[in-house]
C-alpha positions as a Markdown table, in Angstrom:
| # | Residue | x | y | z |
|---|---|---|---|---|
| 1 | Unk | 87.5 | 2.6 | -12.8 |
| 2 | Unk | 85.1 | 0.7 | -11.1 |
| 3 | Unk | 81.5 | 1.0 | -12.3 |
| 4 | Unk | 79.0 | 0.3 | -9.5 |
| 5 | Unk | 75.6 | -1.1 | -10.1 |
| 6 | Unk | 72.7 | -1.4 | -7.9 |
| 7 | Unk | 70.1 | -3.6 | -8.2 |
| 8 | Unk | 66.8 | -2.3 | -7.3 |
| 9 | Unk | 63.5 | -4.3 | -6.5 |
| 10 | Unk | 60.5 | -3.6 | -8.8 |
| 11 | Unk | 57.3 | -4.6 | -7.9 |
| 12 | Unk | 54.9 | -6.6 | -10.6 |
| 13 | Unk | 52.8 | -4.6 | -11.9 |
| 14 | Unk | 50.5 | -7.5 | -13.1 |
| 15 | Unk | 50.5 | -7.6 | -9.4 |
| 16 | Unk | 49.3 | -4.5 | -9.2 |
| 17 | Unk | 46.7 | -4.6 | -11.9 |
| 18 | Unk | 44.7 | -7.4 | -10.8 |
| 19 | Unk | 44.8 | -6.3 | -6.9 |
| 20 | Unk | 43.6 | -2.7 | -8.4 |
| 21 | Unk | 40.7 | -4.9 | -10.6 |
| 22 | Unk | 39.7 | -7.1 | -7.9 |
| 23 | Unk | 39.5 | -3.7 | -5.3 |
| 24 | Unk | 37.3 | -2.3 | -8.1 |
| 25 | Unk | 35.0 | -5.1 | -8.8 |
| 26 | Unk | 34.5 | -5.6 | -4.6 |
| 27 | Unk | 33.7 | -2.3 | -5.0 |
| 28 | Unk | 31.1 | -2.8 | -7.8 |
| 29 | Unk | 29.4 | -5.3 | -5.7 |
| 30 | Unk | 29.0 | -3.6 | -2.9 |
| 31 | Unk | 27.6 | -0.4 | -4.4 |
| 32 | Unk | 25.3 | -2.6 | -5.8 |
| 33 | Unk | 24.2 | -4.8 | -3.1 |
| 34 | Unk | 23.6 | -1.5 | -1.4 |
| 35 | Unk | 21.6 | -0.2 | -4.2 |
| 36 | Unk | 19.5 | -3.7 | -4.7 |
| 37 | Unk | 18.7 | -3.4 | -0.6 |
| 38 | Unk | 18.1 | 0.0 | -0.8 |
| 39 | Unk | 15.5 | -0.3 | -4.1 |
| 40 | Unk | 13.8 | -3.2 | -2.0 |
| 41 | Unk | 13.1 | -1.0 | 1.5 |
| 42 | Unk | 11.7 | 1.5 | -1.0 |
| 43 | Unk | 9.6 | -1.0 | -2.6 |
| 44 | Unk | 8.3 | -2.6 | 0.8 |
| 45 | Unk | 7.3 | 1.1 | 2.3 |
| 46 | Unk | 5.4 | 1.5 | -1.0 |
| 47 | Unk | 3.4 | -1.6 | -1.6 |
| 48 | Unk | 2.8 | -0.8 | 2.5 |
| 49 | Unk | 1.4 | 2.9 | 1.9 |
| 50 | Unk | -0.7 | 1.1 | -1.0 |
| 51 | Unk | -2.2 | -1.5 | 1.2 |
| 52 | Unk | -3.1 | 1.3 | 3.7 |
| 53 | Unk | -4.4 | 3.3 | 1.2 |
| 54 | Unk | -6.7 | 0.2 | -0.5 |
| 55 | Unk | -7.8 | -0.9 | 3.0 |
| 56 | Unk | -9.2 | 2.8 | 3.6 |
| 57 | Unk | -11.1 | 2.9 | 0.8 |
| 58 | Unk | -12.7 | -0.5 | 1.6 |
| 59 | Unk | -13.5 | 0.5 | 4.8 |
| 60 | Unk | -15.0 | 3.7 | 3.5 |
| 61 | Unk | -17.0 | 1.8 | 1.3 |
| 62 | Unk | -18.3 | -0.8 | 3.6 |
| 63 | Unk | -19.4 | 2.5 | 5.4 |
| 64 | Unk | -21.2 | 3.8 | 2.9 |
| 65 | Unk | -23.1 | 0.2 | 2.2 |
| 66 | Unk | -23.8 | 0.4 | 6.2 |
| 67 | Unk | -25.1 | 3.8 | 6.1 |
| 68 | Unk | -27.5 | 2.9 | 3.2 |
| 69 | Unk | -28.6 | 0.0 | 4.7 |
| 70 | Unk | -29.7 | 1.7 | 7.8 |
| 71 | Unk | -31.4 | 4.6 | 5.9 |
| 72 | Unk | -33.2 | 2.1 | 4.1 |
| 73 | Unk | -34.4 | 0.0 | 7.3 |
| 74 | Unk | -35.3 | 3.3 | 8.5 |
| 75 | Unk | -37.8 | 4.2 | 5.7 |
């Protein structure tokens, strides 16, 4: 009787492993460069909306010092 073996190809799975952990941590940074561009837009539209908001009430109170000016020019 003649036994019959077959040799079969097996793939490393160290291989495997650090392909999987290098897929992972790509993924990692790119979440995270999303998130870190992401937090800055929001930041930039804020500290925009807060210089609007400062500038309005400077201008509103420049108005105010005009209008009491010219009340008391008046009198």
């Amino acid at each position: 009787m003649r036994s019959h073996s077959t040799t079969q190809l097996t793939t490393s799975s160290q291989y495997v492993d650090s392909r999987m952990q290098t897929d992972e941590s790509v993924n990692i940074f790119i979440g995270f460069s999303i998130l870190i561009l992401m937090v800055i837009y929001a930041g930039f539209n804020i500290y925009k909306k807060h210089r609007a908001a400062v500038l309005c009430q400077q201008i509103a109170s420049l108005e105010k010092l005009w209008h009491l000016n010219i009340k008391k020019r008046k009198a």
